[in-house]
NUDO-417890 format. One record per atom (N, C-alpha, C, O): residue in three letters; atom name; x, y, z; residue number from 1. Coordinates in steps of 0.001 Angstrom, whole numbers, plus 500000, padded with zeros to 6 digits. Layout:
<pts>
+------+------+--------+--------+--------+-----+
: code : site :     px :     py :     pz : pos :
+------+------+--------+--------+--------+-----+
:  ALA :   CA :      X :      Y :      Z : NUM :
...
+------+------+--------+--------+--------+-----+
</pts>
This chain:
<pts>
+------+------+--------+--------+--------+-----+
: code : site :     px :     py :     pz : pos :
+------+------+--------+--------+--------+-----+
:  UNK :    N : 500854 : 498823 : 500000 :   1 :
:  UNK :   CA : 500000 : 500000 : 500000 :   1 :
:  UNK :    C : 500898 : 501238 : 500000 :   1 :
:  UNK :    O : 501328 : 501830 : 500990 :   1 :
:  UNK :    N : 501049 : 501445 : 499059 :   2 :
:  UNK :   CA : 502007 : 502646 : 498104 :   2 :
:  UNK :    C : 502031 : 503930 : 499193 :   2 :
:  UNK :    O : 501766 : 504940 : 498541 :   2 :
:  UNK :    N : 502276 : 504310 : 500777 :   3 :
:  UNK :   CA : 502335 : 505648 : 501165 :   3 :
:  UNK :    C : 500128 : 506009 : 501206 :   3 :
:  UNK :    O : 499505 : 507046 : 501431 :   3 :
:  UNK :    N : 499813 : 505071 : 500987 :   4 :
:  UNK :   CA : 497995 : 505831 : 500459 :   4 :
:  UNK :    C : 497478 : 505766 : 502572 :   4 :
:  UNK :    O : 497276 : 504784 : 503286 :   4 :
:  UNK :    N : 497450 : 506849 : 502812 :   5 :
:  UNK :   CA : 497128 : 507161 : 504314 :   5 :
:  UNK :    C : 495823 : 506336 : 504277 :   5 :
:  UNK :    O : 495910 : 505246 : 504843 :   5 :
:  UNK :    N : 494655 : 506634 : 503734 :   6 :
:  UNK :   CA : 493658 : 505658 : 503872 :   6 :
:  UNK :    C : 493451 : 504484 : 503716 :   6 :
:  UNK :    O : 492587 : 503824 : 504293 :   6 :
:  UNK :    N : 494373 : 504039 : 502766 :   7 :
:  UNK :   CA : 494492 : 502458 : 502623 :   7 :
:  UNK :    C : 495158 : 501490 : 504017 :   7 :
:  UNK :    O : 494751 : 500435 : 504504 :   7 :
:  UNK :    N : 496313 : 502350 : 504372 :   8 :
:  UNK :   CA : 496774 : 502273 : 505485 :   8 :
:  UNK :    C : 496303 : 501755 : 506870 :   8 :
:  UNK :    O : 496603 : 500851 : 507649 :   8 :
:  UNK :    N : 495427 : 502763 : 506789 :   9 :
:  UNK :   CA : 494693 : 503140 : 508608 :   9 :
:  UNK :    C : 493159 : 502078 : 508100 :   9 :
:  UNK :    O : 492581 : 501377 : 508930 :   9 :
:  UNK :    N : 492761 : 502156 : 506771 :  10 :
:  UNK :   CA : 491495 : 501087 : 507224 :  10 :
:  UNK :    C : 491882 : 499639 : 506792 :  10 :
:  UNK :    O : 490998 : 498865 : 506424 :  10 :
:  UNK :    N : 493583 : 499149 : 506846 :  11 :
:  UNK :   CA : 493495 : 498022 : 506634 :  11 :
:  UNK :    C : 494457 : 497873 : 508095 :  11 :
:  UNK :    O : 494219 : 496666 : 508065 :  11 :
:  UNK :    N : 494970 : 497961 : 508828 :  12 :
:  UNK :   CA : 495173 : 498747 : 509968 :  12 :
:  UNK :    C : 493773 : 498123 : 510810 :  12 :
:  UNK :    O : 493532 : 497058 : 511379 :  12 :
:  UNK :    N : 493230 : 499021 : 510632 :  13 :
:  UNK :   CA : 491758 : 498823 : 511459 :  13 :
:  UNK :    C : 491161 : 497248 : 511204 :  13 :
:  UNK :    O : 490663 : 496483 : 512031 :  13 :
:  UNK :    N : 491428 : 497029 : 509569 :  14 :
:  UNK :   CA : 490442 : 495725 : 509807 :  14 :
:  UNK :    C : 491466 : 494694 : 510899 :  14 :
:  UNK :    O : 490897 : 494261 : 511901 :  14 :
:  UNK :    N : 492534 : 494428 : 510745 :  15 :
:  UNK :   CA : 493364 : 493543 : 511482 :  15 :
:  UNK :    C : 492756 : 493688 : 512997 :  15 :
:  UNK :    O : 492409 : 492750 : 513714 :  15 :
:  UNK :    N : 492706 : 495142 : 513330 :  16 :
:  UNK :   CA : 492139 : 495021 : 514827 :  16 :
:  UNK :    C : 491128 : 494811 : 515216 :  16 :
:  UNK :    O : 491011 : 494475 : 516395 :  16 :
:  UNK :    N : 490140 : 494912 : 514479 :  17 :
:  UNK :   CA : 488831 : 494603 : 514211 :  17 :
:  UNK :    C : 488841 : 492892 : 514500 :  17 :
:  UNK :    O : 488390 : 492321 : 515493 :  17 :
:  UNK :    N : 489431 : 492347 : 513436 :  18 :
:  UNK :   CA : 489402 : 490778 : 513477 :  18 :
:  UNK :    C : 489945 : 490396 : 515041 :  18 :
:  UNK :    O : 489407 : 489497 : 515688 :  18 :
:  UNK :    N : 491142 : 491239 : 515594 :  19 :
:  UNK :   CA : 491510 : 490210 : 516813 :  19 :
:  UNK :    C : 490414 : 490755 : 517559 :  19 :
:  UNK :    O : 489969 : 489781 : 518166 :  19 :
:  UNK :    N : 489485 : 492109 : 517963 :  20 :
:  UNK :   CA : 488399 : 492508 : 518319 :  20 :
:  UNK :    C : 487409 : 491222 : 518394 :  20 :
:  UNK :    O : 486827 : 490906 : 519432 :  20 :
:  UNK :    N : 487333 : 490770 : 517604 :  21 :
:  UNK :   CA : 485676 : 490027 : 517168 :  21 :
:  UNK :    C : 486226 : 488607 : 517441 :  21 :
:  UNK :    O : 485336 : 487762 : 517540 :  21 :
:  UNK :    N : 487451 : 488167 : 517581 :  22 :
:  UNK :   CA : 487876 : 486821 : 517938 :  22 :
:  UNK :    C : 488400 : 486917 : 519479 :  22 :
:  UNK :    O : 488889 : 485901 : 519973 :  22 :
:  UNK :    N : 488317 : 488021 : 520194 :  23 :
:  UNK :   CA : 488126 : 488273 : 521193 :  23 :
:  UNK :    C : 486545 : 488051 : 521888 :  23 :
:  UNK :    O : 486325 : 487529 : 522981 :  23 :
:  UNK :    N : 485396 : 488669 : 520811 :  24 :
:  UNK :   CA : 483880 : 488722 : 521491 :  24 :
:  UNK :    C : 483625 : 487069 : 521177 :  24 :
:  UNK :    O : 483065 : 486373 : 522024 :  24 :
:  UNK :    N : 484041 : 486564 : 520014 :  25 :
:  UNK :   CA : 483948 : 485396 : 519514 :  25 :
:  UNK :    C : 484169 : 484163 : 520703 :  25 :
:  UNK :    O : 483301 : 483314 : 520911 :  25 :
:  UNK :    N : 485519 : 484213 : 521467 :  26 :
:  UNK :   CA : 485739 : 483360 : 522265 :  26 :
:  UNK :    C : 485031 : 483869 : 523733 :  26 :
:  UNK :    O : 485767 : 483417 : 524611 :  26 :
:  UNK :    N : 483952 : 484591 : 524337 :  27 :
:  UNK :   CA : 483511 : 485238 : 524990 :  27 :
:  UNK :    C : 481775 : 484649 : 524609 :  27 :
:  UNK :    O : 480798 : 484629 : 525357 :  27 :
:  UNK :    N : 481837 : 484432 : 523888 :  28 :
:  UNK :   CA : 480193 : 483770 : 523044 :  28 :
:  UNK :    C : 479398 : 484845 : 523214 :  28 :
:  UNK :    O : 478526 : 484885 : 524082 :  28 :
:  UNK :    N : 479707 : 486040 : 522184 :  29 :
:  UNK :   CA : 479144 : 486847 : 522114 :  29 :
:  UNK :    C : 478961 : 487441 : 520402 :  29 :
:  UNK :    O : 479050 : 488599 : 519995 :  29 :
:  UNK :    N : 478670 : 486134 : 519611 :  30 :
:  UNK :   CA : 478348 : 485548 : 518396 :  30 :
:  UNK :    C : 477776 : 486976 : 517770 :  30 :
:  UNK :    O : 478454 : 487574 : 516934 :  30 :
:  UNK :    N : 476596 : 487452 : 518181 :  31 :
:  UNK :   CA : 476024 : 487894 : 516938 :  31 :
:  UNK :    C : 476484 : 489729 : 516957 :  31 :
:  UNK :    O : 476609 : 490574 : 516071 :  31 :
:  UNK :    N : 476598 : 489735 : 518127 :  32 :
:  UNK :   CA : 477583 : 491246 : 517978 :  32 :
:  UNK :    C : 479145 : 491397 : 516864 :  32 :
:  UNK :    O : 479473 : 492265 : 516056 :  32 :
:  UNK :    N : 479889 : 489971 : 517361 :  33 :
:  UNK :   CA : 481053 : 489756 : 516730 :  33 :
:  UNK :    C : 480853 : 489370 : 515049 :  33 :
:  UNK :    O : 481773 : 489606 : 514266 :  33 :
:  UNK :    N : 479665 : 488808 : 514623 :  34 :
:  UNK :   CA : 479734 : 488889 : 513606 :  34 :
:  UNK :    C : 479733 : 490211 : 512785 :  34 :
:  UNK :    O : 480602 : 490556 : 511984 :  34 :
:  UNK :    N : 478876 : 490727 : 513043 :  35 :
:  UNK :   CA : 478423 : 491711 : 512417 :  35 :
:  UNK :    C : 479365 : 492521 : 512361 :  35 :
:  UNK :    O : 479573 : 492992 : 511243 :  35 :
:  UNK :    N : 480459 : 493078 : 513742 :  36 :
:  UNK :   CA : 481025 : 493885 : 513638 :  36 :
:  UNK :    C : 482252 : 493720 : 512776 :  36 :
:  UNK :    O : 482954 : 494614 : 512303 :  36 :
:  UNK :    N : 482424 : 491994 : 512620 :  37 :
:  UNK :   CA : 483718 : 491793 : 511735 :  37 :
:  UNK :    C : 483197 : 492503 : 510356 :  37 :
:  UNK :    O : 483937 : 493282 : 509755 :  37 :
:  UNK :    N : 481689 : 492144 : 509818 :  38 :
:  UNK :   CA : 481354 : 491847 : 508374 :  38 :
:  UNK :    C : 481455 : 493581 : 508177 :  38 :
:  UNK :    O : 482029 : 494186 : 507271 :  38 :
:  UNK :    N : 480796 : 494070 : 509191 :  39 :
:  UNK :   CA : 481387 : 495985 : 509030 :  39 :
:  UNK :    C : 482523 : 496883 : 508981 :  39 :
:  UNK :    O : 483023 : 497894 : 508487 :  39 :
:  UNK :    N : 482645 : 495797 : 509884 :  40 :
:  UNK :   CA : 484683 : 496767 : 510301 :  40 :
:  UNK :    C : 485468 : 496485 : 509003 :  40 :
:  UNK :    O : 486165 : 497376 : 508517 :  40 :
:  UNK :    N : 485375 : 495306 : 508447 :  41 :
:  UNK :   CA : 486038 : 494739 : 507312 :  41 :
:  UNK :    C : 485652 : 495439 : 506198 :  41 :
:  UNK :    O : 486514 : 495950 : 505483 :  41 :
:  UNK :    N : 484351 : 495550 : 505917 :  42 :
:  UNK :   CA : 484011 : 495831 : 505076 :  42 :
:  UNK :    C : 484793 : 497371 : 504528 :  42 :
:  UNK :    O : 485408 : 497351 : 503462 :  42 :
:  UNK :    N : 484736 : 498207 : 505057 :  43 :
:  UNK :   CA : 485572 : 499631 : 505268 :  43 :
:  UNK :    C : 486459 : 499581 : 504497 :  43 :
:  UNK :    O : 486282 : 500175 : 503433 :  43 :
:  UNK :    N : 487673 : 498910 : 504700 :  44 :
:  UNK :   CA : 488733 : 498374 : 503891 :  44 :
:  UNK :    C : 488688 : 498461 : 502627 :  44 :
:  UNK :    O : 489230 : 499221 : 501824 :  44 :
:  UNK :    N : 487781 : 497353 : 502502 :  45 :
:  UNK :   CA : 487442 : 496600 : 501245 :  45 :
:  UNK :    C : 486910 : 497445 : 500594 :  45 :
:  UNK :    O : 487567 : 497726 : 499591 :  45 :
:  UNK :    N : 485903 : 498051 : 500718 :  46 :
:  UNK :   CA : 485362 : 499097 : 499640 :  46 :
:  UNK :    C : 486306 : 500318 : 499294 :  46 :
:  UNK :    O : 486430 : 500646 : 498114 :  46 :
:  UNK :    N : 486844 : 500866 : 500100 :  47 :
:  UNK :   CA : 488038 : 502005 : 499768 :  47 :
:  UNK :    C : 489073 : 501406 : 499127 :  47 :
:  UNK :    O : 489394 : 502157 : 498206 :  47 :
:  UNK :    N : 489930 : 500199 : 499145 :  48 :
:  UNK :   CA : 490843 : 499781 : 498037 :  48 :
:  UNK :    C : 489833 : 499545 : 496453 :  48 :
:  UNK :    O : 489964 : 500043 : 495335 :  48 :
:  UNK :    N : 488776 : 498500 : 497057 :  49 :
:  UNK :   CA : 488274 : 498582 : 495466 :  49 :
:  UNK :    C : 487909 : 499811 : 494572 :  49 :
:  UNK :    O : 487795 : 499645 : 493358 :  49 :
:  UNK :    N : 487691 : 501239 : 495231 :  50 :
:  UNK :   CA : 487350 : 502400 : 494713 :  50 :
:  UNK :    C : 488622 : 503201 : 494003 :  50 :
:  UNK :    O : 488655 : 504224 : 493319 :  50 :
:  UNK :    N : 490162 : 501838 : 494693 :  51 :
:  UNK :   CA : 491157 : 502316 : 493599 :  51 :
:  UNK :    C : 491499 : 501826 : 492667 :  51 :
:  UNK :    O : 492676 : 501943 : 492323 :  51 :
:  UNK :    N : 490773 : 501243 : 492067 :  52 :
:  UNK :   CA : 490391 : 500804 : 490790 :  52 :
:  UNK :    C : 488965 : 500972 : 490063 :  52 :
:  UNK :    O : 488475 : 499970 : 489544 :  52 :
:  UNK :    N : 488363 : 502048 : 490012 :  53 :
:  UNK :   CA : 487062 : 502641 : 490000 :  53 :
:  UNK :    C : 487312 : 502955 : 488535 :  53 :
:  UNK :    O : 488372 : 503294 : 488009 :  53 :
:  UNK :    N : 485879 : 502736 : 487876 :  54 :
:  UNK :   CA : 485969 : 502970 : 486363 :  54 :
:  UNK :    C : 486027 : 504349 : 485956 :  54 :
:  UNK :    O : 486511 : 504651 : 484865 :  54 :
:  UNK :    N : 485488 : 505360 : 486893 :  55 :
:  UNK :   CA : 485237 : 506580 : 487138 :  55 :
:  UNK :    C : 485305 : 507718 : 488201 :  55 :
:  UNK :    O : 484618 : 507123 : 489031 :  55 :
:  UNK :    N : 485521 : 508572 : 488646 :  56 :
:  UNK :   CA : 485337 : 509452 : 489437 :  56 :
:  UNK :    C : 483873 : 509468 : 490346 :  56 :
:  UNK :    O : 483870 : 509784 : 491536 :  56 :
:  UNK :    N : 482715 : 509104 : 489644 :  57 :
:  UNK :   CA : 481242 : 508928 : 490152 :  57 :
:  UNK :    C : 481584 : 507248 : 490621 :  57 :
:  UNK :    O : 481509 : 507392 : 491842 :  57 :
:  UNK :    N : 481840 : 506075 : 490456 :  58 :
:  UNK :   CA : 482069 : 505034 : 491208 :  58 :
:  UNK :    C : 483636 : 505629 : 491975 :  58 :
:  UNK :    O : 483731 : 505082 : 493074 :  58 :
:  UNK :    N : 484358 : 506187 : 491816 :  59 :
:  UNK :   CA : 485305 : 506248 : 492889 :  59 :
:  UNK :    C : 484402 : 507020 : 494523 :  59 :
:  UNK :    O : 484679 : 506612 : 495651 :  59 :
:  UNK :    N : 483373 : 508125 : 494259 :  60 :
:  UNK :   CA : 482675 : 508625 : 495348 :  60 :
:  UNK :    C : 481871 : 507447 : 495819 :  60 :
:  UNK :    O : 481876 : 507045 : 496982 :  60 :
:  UNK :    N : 481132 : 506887 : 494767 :  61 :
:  UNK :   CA : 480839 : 505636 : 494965 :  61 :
:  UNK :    C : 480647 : 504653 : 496196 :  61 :
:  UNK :    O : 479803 : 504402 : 497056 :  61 :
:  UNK :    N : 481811 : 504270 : 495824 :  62 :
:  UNK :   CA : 482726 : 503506 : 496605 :  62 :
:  UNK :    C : 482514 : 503814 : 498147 :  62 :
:  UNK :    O : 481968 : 503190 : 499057 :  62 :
:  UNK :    N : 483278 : 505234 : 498053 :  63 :
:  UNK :   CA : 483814 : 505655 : 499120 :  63 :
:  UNK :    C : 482667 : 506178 : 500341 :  63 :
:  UNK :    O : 482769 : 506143 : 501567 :  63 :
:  UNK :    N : 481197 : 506825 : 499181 :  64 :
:  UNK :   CA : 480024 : 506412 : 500316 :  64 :
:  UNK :    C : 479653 : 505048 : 500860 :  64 :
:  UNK :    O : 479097 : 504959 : 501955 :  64 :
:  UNK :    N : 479935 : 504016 : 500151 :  65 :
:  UNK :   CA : 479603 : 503105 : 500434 :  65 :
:  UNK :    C : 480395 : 502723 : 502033 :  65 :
:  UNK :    O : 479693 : 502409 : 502995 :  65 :
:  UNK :    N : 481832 : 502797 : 502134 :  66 :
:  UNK :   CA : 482932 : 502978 : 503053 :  66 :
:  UNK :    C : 481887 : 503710 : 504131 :  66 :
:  UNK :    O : 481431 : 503240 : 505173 :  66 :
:  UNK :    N : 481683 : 504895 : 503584 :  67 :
:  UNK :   CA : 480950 : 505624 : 504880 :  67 :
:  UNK :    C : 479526 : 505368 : 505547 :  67 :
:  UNK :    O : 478998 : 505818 : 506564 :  67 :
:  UNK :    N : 479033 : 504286 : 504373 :  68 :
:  UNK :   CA : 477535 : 504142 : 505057 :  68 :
:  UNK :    C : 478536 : 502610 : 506347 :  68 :
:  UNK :    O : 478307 : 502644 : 507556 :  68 :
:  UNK :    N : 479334 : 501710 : 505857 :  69 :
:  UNK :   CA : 479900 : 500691 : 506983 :  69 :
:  UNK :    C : 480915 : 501633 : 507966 :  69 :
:  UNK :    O : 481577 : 500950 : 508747 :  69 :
:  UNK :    N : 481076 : 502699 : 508023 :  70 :
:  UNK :   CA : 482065 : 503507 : 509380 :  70 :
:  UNK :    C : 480715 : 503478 : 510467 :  70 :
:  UNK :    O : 480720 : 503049 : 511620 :  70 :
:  UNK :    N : 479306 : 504216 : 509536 :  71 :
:  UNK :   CA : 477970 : 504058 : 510738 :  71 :
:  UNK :    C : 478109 : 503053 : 510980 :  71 :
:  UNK :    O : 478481 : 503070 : 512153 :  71 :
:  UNK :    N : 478053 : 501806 : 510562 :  72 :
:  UNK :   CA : 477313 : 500926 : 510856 :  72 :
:  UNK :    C : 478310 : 500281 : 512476 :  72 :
:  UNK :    O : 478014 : 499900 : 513609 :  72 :
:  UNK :    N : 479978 : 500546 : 511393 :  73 :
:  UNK :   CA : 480620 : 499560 : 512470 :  73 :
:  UNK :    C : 480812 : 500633 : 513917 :  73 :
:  UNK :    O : 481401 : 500194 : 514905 :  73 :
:  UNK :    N : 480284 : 501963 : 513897 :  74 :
:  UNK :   CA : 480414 : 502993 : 515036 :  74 :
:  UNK :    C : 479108 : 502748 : 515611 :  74 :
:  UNK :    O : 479357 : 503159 : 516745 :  74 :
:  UNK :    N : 477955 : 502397 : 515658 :  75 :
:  UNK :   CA : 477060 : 501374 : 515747 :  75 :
:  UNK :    C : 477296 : 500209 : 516734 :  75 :
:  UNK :    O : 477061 : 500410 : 517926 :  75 :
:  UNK :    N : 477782 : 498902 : 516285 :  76 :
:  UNK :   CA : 478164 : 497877 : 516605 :  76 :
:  UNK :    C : 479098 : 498575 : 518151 :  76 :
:  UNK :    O : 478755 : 498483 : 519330 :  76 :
:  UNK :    N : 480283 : 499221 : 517583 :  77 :
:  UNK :   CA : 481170 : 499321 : 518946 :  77 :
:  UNK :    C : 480593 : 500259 : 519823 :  77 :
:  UNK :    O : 481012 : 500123 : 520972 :  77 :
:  UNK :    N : 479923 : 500999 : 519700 :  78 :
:  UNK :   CA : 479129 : 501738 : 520660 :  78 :
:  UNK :    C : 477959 : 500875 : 521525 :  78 :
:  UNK :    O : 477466 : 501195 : 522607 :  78 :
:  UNK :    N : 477750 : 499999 : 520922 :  79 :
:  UNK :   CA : 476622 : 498772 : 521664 :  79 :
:  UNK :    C : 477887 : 498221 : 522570 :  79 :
:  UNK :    O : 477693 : 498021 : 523769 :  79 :
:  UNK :    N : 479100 : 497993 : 522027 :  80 :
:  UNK :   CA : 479533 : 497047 : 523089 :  80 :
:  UNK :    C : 480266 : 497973 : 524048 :  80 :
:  UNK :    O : 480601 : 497478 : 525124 :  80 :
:  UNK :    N : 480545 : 499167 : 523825 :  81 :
:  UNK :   CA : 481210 : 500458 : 524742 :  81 :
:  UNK :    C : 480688 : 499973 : 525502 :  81 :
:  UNK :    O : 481244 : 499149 : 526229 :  81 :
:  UNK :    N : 479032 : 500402 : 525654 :  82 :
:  UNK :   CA : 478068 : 500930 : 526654 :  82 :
:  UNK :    C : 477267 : 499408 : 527578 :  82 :
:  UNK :    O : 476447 : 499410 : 528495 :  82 :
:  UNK :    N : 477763 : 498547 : 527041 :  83 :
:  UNK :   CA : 476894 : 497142 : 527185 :  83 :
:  UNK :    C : 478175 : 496417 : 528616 :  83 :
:  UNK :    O : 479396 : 496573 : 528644 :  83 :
:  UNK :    N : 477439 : 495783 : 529453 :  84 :
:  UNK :   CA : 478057 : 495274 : 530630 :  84 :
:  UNK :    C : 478779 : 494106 : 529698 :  84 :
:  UNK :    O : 478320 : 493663 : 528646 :  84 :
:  UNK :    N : 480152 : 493673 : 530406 :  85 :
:  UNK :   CA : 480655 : 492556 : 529864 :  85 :
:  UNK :    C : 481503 : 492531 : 528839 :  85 :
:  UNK :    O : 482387 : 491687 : 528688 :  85 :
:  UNK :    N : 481143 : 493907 : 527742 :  86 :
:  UNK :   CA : 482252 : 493658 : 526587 :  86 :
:  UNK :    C : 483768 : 494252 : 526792 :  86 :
:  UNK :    O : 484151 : 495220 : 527448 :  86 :
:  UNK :    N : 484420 : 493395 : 526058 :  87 :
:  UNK :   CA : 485936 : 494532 : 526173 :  87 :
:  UNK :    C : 485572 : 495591 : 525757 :  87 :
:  UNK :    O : 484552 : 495943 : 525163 :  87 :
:  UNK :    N : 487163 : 496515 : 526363 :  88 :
:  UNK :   CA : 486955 : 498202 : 526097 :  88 :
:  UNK :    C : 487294 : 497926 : 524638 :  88 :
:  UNK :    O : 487937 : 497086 : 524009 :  88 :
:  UNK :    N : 486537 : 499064 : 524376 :  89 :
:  UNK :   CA : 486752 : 499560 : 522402 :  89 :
:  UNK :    C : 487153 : 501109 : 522305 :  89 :
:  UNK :    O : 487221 : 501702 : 521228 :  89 :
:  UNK :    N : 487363 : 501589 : 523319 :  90 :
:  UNK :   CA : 487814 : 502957 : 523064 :  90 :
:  UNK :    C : 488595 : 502967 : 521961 :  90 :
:  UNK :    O : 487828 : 503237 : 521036 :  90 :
:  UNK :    N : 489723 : 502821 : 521524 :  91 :
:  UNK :   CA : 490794 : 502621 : 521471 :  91 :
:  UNK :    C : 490120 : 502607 : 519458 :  91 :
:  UNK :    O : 490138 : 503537 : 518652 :  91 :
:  UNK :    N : 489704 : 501416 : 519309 :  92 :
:  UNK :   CA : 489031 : 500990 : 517855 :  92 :
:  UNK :    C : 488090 : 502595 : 517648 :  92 :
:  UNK :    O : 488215 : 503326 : 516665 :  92 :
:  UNK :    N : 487204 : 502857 : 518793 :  93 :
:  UNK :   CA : 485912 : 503883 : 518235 :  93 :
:  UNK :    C : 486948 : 505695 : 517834 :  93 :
:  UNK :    O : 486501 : 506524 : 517041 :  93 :
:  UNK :    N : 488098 : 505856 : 518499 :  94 :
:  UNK :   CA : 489229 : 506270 : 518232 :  94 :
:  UNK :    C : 489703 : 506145 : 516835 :  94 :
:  UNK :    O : 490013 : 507222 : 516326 :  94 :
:  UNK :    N : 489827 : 505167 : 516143 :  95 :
:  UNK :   CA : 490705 : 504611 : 515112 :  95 :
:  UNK :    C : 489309 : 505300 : 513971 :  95 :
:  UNK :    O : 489161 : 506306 : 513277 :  95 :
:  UNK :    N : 488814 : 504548 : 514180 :  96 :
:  UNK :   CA : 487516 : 504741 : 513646 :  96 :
:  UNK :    C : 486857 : 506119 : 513093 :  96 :
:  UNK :    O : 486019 : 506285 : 512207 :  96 :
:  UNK :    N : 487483 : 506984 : 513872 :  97 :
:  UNK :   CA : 486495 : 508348 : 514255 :  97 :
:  UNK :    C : 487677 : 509314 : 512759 :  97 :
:  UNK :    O : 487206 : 509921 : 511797 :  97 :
:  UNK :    N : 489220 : 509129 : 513078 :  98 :
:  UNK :   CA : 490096 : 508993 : 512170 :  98 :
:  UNK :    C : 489653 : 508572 : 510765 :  98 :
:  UNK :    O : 489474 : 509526 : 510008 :  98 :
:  UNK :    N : 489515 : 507795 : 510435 :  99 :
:  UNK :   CA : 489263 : 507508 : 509358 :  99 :
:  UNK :    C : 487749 : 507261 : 508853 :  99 :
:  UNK :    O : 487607 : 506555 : 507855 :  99 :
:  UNK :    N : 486780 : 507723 : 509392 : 100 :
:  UNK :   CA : 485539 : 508552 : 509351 : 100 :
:  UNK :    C : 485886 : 510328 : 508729 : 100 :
:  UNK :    O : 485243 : 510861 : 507824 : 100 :
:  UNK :    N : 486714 : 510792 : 509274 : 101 :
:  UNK :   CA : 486990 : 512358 : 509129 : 101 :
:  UNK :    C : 488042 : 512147 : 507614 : 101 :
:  UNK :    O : 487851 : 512948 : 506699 : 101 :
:  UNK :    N : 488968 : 511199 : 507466 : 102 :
:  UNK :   CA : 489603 : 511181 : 506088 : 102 :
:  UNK :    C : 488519 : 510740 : 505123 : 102 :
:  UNK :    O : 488568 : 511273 : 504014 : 102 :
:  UNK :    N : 487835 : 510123 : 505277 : 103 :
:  UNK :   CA : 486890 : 509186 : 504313 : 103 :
:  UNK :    C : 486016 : 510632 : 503798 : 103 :
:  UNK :    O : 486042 : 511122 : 502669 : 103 :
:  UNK :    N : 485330 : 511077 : 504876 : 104 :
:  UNK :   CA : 484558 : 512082 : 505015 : 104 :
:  UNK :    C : 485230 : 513527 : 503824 : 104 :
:  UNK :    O : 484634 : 514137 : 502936 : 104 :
:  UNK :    N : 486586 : 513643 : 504297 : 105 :
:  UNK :   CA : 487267 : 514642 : 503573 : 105 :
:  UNK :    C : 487279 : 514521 : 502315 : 105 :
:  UNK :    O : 487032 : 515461 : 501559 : 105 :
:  UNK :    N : 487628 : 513104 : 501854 : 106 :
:  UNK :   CA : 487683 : 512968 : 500620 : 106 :
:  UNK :    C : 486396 : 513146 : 499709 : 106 :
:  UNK :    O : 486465 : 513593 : 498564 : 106 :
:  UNK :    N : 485412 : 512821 : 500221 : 107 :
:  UNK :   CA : 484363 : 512892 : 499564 : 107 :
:  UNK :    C : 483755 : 514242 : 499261 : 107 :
:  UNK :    O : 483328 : 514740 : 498220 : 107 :
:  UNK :    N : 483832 : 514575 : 500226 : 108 :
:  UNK :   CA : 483682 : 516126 : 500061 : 108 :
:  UNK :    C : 484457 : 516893 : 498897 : 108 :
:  UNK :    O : 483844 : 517576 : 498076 : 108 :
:  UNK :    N : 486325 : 516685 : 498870 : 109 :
:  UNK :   CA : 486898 : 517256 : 498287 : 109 :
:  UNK :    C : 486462 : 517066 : 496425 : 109 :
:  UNK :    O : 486292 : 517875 : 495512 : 109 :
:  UNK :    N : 486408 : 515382 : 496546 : 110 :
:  UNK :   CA : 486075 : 515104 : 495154 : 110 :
:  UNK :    C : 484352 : 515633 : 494707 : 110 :
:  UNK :    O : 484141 : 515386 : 493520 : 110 :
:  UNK :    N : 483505 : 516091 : 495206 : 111 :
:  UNK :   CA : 482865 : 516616 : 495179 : 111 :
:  UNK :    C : 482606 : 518069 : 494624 : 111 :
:  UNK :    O : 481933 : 518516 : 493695 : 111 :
:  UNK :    N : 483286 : 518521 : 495421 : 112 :
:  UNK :   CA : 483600 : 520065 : 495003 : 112 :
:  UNK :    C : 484341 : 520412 : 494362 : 112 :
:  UNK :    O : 484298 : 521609 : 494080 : 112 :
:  UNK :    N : 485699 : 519358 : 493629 : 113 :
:  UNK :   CA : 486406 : 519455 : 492342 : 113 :
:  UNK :    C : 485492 : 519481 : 491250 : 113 :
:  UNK :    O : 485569 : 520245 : 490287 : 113 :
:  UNK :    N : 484256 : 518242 : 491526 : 114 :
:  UNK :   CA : 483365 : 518088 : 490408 : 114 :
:  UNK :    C : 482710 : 519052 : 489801 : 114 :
:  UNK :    O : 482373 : 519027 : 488618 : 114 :
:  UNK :    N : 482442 : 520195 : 490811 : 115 :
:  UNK :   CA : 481490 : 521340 : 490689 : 115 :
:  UNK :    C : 481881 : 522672 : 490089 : 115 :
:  UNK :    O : 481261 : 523734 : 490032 : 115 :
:  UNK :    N : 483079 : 522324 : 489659 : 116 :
:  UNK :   CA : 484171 : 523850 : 489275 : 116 :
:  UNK :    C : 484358 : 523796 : 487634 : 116 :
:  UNK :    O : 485024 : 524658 : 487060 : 116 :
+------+------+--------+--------+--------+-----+
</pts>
C-alpha cells in the first residue's frame, strides 16, 4: 500500500477489528462479533476497490459506500462500549472516528472538484 494514508489506517483497522471480534467470539458473544467483523472489514474493502474505480462517480461511489459501513461499524462498537461485559473499544471507536473524518474529507473534496 504505496504511502495511500487511507488504505493504510482502514486496513490497519480491519486487522484490529478481526483480533476485536475473535476476542467477542471466544467470549460467546456471536452475533455482535459477527456483524462487527462483516462491518469493520468491510471499510477496507470498499476504499481499496474504489482504487480501481471505472470513474470518478464510482470512485465517490465507493467511498460512500465505506461511509455508510464507518455508521454501521460505530454502531456495533458503541453497543459494546456501553453494554456490561464487553471489552473496552475505546481505542478501535478512536481509530475509527480517524478515518471517518479522512473518508469524510475525501468525499467532500472530490465533490467540490466536480462542481468547478
Amino acid at each position: 500500500m504505496k504511502d495511500n494514508i487511507i488504505l493504510t489506517k482502514t486496513f490497519n483497522f480491519s486487522l484490529r477489528i478481526i483480533k476485536y471480534c475473535e476476542l467477542l467470539h471466544e467470549q460467546k458473544k456471536f452475533v455482535i462479533s459477527n456483524q462487527l467483523l462483516k462491518s469493520g472489514t468491510s471499510i477496507g474493502a470498499n476504499i481499496r476497490e474504489a482504487q480501481n474505480s471505472e470513474s470518478k462517480n464510482d470512485f465517490i461511489h465507493k467511498f460512500k459506500i465505506a461511509a455508510k459501513e464507518i455508521e454501521e461499524t460505530n454502531y456495533w462498537l458503541l453497543l459494546c462500549k456501553h453494554s456490561e461485559n464487553y471489552p473496552e473499544c475505546d481505542d478501535l471507536l478512536e481509530q475509527l472516528k480517524d478515518i471517518e473524518n479522512i473518508t469524510n474529507k475525501i468525499i467532500i473534496t472530490l465533490k467540490i472538484s466536480g462542481k468547478k
